[in-house]
C-alpha positions as YAML, in Angstrom:
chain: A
units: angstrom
residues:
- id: 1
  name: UNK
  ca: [107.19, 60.64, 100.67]
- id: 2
  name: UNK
  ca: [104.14, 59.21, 101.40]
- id: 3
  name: UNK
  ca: [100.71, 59.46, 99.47]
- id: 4
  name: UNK
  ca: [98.03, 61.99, 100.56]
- id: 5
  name: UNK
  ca: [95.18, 60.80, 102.32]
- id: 6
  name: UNK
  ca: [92.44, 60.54, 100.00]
- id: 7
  name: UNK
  ca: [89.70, 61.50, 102.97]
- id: 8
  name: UNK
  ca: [91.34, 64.36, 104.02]
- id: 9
  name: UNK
  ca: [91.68, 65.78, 100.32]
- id: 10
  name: UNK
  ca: [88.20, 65.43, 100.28]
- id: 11
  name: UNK
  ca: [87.79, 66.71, 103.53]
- id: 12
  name: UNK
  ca: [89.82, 69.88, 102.34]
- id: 13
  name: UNK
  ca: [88.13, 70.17, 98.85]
- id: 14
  name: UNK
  ca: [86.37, 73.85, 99.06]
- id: 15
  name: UNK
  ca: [82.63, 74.44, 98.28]
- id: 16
  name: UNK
  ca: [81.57, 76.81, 95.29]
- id: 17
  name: UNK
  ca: [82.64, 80.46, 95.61]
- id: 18
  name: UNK
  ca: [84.40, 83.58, 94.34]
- id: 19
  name: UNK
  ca: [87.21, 82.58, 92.06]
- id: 20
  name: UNK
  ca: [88.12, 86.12, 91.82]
- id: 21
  name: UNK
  ca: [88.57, 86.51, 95.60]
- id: 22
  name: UNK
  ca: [90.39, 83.13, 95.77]
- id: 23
  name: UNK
  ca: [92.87, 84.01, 93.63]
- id: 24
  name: UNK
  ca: [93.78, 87.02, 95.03]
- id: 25
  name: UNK
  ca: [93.85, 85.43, 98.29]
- id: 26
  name: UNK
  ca: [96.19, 82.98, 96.97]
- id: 27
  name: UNK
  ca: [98.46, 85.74, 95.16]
- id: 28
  name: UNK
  ca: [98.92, 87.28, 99.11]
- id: 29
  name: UNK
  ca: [97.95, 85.10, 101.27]
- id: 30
  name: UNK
  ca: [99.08, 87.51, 104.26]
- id: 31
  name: UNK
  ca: [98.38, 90.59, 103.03]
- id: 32
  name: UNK
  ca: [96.95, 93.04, 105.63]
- id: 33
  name: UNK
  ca: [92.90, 92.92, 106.08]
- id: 34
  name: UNK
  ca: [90.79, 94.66, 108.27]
- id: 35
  name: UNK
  ca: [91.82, 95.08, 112.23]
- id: 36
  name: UNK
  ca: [89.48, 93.48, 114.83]
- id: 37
  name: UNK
  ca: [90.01, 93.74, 118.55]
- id: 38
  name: UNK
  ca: [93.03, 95.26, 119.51]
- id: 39
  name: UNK
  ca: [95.79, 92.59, 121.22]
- id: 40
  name: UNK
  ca: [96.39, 94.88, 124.32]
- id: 41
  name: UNK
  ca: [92.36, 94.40, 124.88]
- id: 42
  name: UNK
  ca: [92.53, 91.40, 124.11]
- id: 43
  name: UNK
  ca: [95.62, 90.16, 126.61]
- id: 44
  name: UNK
  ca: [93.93, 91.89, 129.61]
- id: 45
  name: UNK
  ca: [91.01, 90.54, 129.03]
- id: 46
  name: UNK
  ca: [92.79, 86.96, 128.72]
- id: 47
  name: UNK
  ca: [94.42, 88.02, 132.00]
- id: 48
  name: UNK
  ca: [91.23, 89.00, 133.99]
- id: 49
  name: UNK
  ca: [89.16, 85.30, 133.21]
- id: 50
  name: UNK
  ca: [92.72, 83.19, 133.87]
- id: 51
  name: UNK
  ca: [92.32, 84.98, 137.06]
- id: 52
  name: UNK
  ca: [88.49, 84.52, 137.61]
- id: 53
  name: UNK
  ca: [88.93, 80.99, 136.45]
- id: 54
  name: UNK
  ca: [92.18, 79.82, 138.47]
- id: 55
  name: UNK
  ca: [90.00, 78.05, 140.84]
- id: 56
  name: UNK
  ca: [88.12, 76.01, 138.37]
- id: 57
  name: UNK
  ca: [91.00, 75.50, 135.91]
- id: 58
  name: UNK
  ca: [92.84, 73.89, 138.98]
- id: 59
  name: UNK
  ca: [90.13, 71.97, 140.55]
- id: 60
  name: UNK
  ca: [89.98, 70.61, 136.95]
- id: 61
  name: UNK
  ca: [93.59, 69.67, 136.39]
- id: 62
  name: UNK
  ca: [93.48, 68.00, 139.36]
- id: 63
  name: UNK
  ca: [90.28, 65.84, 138.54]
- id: 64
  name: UNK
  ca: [92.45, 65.34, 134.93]
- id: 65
  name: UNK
  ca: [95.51, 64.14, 136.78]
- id: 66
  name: UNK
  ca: [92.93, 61.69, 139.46]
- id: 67
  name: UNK
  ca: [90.39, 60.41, 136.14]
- id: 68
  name: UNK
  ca: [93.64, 58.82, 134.43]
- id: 69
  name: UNK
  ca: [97.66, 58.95, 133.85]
- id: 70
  name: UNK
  ca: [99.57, 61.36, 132.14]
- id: 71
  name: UNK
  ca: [99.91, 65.25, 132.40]
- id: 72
  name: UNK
  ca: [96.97, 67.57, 133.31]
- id: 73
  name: UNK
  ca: [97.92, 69.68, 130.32]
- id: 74
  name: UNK
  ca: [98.09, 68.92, 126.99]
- id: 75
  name: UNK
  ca: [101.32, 70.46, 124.59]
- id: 76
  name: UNK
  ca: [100.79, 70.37, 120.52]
- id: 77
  name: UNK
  ca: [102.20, 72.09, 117.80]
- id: 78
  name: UNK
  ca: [100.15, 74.15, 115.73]
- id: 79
  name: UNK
  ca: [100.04, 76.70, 112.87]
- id: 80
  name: UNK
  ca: [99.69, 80.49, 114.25]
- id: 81
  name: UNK
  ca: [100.44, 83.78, 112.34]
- id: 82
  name: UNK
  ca: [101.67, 84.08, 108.61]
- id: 83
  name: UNK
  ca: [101.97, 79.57, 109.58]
- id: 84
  name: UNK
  ca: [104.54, 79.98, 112.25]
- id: 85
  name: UNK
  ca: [104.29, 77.32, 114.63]
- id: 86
  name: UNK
  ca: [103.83, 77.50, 118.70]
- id: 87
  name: UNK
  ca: [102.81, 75.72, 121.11]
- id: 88
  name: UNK
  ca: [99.26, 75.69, 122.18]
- id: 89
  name: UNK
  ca: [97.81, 74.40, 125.93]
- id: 90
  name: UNK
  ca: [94.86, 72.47, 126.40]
- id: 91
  name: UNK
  ca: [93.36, 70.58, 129.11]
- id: 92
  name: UNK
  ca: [94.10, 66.75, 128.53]
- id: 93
  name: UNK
  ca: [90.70, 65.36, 127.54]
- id: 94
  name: UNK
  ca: [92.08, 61.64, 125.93]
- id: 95
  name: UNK
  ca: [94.19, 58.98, 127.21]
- id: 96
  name: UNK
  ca: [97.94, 59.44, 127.18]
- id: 97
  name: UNK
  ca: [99.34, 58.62, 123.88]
- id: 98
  name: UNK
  ca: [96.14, 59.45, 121.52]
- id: 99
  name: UNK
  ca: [97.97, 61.91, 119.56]
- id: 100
  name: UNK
  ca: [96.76, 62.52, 115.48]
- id: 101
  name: UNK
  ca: [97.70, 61.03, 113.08]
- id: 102
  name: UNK
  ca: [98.78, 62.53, 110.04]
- id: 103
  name: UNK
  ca: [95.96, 64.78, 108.67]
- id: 104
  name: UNK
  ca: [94.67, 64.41, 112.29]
- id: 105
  name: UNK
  ca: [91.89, 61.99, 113.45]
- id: 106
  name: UNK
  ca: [88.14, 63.31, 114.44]
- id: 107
  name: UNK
  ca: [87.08, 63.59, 118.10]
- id: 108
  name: UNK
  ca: [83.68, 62.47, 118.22]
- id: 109
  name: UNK
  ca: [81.04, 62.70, 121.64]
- id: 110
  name: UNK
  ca: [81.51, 58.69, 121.85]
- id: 111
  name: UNK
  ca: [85.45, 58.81, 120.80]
- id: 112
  name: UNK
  ca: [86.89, 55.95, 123.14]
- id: 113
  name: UNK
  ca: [89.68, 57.93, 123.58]
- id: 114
  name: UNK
  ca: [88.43, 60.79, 125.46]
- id: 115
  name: UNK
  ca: [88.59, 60.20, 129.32]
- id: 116
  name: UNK
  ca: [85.06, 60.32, 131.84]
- id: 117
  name: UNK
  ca: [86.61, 63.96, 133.05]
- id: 118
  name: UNK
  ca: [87.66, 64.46, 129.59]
- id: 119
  name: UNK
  ca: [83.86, 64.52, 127.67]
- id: 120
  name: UNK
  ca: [82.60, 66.84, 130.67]
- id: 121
  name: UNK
  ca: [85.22, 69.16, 129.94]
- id: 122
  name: UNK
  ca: [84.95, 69.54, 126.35]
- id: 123
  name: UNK
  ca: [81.06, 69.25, 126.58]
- id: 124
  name: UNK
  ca: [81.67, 72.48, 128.78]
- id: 125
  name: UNK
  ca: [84.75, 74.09, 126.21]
- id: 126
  name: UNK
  ca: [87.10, 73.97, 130.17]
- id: 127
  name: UNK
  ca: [89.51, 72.39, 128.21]
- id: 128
  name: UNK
  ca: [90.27, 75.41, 126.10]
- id: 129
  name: UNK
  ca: [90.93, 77.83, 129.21]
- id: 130
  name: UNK
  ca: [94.61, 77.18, 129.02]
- id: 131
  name: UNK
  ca: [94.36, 78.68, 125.42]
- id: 132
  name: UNK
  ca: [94.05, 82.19, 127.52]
- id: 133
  name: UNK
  ca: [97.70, 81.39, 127.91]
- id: 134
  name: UNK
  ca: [98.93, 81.76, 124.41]
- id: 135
  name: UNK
  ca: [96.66, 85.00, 124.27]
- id: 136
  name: UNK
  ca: [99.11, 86.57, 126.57]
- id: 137
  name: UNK
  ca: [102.22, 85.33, 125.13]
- id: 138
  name: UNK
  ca: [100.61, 86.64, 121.77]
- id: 139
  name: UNK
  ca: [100.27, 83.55, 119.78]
- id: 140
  name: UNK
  ca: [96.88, 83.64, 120.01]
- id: 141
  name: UNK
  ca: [94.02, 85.77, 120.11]
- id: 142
  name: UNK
  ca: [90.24, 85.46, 121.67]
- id: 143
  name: UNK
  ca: [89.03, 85.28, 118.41]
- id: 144
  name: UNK
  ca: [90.26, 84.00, 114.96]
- id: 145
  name: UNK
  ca: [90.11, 80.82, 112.86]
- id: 146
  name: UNK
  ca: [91.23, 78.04, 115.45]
- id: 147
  name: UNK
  ca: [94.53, 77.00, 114.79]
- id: 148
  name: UNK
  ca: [95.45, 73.88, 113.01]
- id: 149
  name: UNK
  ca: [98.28, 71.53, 112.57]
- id: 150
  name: UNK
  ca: [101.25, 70.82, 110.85]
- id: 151
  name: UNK
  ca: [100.17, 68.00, 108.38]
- id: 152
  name: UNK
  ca: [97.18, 69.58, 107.67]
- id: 153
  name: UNK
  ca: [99.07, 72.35, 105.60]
- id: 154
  name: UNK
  ca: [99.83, 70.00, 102.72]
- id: 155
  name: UNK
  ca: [96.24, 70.13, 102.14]
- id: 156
  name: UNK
  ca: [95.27, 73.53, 101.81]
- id: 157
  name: UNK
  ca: [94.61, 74.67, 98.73]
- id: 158
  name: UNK
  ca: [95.93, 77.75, 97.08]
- id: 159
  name: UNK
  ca: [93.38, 80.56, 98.57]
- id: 160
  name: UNK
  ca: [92.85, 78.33, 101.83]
- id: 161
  name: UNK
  ca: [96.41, 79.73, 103.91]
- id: 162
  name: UNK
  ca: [94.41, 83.09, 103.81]
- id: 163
  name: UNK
  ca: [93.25, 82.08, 107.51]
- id: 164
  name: UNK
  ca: [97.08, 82.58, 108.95]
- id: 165
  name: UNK
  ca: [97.00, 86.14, 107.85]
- id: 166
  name: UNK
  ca: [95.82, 86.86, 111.61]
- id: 167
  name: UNK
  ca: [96.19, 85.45, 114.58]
- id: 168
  name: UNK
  ca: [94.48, 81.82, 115.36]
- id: 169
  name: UNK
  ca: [91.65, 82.47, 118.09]
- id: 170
  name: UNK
  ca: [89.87, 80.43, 121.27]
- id: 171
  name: UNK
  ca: [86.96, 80.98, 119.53]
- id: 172
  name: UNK
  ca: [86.25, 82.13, 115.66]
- id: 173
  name: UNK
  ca: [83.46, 82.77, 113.08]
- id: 174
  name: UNK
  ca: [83.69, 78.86, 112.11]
- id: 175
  name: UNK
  ca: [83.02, 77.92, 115.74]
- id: 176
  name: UNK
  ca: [80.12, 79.86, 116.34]
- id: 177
  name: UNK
  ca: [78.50, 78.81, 112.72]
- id: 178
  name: UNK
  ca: [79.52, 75.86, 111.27]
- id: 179
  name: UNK
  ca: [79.44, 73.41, 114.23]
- id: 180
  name: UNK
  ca: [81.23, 70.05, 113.98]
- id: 181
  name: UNK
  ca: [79.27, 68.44, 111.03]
- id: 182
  name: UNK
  ca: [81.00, 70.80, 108.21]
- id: 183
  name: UNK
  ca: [83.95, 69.82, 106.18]
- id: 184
  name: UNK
  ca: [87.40, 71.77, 106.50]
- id: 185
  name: UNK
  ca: [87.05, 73.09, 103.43]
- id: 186
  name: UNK
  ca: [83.33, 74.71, 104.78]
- id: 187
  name: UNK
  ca: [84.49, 75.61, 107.81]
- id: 188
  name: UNK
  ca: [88.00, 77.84, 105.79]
- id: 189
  name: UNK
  ca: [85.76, 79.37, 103.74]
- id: 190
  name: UNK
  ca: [84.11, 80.94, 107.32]
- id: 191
  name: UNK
  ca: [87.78, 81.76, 108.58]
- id: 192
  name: UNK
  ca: [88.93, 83.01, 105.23]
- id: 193
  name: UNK
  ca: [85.02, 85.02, 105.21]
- id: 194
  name: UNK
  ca: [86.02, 86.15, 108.90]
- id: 195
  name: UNK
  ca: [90.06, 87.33, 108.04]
- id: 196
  name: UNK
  ca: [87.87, 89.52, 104.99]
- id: 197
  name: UNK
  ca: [85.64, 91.26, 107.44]
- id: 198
  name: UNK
  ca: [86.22, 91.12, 110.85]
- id: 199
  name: UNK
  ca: [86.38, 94.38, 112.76]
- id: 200
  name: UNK
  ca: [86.06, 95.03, 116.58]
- id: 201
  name: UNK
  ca: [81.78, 94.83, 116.78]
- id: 202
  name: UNK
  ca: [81.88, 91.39, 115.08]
- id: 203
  name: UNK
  ca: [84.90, 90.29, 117.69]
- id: 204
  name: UNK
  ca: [82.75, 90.95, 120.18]
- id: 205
  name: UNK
  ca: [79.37, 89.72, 118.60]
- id: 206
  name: UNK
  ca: [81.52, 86.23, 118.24]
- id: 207
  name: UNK
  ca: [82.74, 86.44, 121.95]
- id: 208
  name: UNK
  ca: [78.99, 87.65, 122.95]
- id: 209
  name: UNK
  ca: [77.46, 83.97, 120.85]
- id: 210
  name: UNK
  ca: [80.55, 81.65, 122.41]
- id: 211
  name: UNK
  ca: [79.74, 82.29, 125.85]
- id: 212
  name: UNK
  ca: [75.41, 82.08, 125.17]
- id: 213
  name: UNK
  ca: [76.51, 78.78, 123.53]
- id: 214
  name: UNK
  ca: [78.90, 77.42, 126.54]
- id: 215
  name: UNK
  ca: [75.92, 78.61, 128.70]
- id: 216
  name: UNK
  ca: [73.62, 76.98, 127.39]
- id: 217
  name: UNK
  ca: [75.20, 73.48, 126.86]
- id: 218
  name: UNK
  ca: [75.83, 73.54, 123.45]
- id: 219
  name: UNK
  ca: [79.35, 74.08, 123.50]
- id: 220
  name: UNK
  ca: [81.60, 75.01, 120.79]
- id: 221
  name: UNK
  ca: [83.21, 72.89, 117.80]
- id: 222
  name: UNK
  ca: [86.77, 72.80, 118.78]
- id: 223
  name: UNK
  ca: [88.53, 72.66, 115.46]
...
C-alpha cells in the first residue's frame, strides 16, 4: 500500500466549523436531507438543452476530433450517490493519455495538457454538456456537489462523504462560490453546506448564477 500524498491531505484538511454537525454527519453520512429539484424536472430539462445544443455539441466534437488524436469524448470513473461509481462524459479538453494521477492532478488556464480547442471549451463550460447525459440516465443531477474520483475517497475525512448523500450535479453550490482557488476541504464544506439546505428555489437560484457566469465569460470551476 502506498503512502498518502502529503499535498492532497493538506488539500483535504477542513477549515474551522461545527463539530457538532460534523459528527453527526459522519455518524450517517447518507441519511435523508432536504429534497431540491425533483429528478423528473430535472431529466426533461436535461433532455430539452441536449436537444437545443446538438448542433453545437457536434460541431464541437468534431473540432475535438480535427484539434488533436484520440476520442471526442472523454469516459472517467467517478463517485455518484451514497459513493457508487458511474461513468461520467465530458468533452476531451487534454491530450490523449493525460489521465490523474492518484489524488488527481490540477487543471490550470496554462496546463500544457489541455488542447487549443480544449481551453476554449472549458473557458466556455461546452465541455460539460455531455454531463446532460448522465442526468438522464440518473447518475447525475443539474445541480449537486460535482462528482469526484475514486482515489480521492481515501482522503475524506469522517463528516466529508456527507456530499454523496445526493446526487453529484453539472453545476453545485461550490461552483458558483468558491471558484478554483479554494482547497477541497473549502470547497466540501459548500457541498456538505448545500446537501444541509438545498431545496427547489436555491436549485434554481444556482442554475439562474451558472448560466450569468457562462454568459458572461467567467465560467465555472469544474471540480
Amino acid at each position: 500500500m502506498s503512502a498518502p500524498d502529503p499535498e492532497a491531505v493538506a488539500a483535504f484538511a477542513p477549515p474551522p466549523g461545527d463539530e457538532e454537525l460534523r459528527a453527526r454527519e459522519a455518524r450517517e453520512p447518507f441519511a435523508p436531507g432536504p429534497a431540491g429539484l425533483p429528478q423528473l424536472v430535472e431529466a426533461l430539462a436535461a433532455g430539452l438543452v441536449l436537444l437545443v445544443l446538438s448542433p453545437l455539441l457536434i460541431a464541437a466534437m468534431i473540432a475535438v476530433r480535427i484539434d488533436s488524436r484520440g476520442p471526442a469524448i472523454y469516459r472517467q470513473r467517478r463517485i455518484g450517490l451514497r459513493e457508487d461509481q458511474f461513468e461520467m462524459l465530458k468533452l476531451r479538453t487534454m491530450a490523449t493519455g493525460s489521465d490523474p494521477v492518484g489524488a488527481g492532478t490540477a487543471v490550470g488556464d496554462a496546463d500544457p495538457r489541455v488542447t487549443r480547442v480544449g481551453a476554449v471549451l472549458r473557458r466556455t463550460s461546452l465541455d460539460e454538456v455531455p454531463n446532460l447525459v448522465n442526468v438522464l440516465r440518473g447518475e447525475m443531477a443539474l445541480v449537486g456537489p460535482r462528482p469526484t474520483i475514486p482515489a480521492h475517497l481515501p482522503y475524506l475525512h469522517p463528516h466529508q462523504h456527507r456530499r454523496h448523500a445526493v446526487r453529484p450535479g453539472i453545476t453545485g453550490w461550490a461552483q458558483v462560490n468558491g471558484r478554483i482557488g479554494i482547497s477541497w476541504g473549502e470547497r466540501i464544506e459548500l457541498d456538505n453546506w448545500y446537501v444541509e439546505n438545498r431545496t427547489p428555489i436555491l436549485d434554481l437560484r444556482i442554475l439562474a448564477r451558472t448560466v450569468i457566469g457562462v454568459v458572461s465569460g467567467r465560467g465555472l470551476d469544474p471540480g
